[in-house]
C-alpha positions in Angstrom: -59.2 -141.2 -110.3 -60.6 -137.5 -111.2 -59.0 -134.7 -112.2 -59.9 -131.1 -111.5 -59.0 -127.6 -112.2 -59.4 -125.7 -109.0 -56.6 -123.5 -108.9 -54.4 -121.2 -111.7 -50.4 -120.5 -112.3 -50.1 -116.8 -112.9 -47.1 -115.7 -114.2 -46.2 -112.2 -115.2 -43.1 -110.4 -116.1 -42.8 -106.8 -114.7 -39.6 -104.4 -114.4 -38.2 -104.9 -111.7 -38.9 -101.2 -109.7 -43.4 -102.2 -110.0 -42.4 -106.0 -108.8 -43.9 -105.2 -105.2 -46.7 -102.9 -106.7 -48.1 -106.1 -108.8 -47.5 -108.6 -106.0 -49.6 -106.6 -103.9 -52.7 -105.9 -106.3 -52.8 -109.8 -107.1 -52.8 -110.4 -103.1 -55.5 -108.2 -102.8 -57.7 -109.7 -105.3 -57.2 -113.0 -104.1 -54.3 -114.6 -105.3 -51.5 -116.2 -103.5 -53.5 -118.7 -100.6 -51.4 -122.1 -100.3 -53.4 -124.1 -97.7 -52.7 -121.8 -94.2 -50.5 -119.7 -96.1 -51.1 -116.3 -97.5 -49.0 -113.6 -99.9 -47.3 -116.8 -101.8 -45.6 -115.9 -104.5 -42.1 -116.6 -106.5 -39.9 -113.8 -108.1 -36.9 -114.6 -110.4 -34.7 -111.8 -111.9 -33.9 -112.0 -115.7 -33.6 -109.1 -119.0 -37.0 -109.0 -120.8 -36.7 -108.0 -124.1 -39.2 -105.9 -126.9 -39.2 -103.9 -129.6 -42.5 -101.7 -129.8 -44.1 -101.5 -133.3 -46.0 -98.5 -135.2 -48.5 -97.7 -132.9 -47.3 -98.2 -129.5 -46.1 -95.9 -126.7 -43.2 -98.4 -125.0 -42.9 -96.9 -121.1 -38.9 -97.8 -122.0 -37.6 -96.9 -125.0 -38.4 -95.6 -128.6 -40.7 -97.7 -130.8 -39.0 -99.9 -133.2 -35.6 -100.1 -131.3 -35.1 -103.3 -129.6 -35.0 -102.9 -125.7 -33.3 -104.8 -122.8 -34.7 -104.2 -119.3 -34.0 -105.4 -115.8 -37.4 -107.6 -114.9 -39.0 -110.0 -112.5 -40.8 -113.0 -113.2 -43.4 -113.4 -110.3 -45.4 -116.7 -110.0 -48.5 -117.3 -107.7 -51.5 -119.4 -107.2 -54.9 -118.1 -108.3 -58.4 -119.9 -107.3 -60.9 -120.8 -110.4 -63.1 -118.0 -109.3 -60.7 -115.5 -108.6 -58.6 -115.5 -111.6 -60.9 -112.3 -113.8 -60.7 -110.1 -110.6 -56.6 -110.7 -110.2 -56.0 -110.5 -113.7 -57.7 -107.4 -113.8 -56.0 -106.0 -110.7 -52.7 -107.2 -112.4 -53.4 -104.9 -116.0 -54.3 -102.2 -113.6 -50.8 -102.2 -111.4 -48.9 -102.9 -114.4 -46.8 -100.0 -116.1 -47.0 -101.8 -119.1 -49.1 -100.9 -122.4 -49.4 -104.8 -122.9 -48.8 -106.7 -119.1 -47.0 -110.6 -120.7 -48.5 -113.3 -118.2 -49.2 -116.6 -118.7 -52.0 -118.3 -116.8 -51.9 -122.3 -116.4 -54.4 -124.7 -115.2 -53.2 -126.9 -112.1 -55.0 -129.9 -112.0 -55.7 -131.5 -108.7 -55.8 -135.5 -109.2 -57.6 -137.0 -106.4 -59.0 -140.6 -105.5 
């Protein structure tokens, strides 16, 4: 049995207003193919929270008061040598000074 790393989770949280705005940058880099299948992705709703330290500029809120906001948690699939040029596209279409994502190896077990 072998097991391979061909494809990348990427998983970002984004208010909820630039959800679409992301999606579509990470499409057009190259995420999202599932087999015949283009544009895959999952969004969840949820409350992100932060508090910005000395030395920030937080797009909501005042630096060192906690914040609440109204976000999406998108998921998609990334190929191996995709995943610079999407998460690049991602930082660019996020409004954030610091985009949170989280990106995960899938590995593919075959015979």
């Amino acid at each position: 049995m072998t097991v391979a790393v061909q494809r990348y989770k990427l998983v970002w949280f984004v208010p909820v207003a630039a959800t679409d705005a992301t999606r579509e940058a990470v499409f057009a880099a190259g995420a999202g193919q599932i087999g015949g299948y283009d544009r895959c992705s999952f969004v969840s709703e949820g409350v992100g929270t932060f508090r910005g330290g000395e030395g920030t500029s937080p797009v909501v809120g005042a630096v060192g008061v906690e914040e609440r906001v109204a976000e999406c948690r998108v998921e998609t699939v990334v190929p191996a040598g995709r995943v610079a040029a999407v998460v690049a596209a991602l930082v660019a279409a996020h409004p954030y000074e610091e985009v949170p994502y989280d990106l995960l190896a899938l590995a593919e077990v075959g015979a």
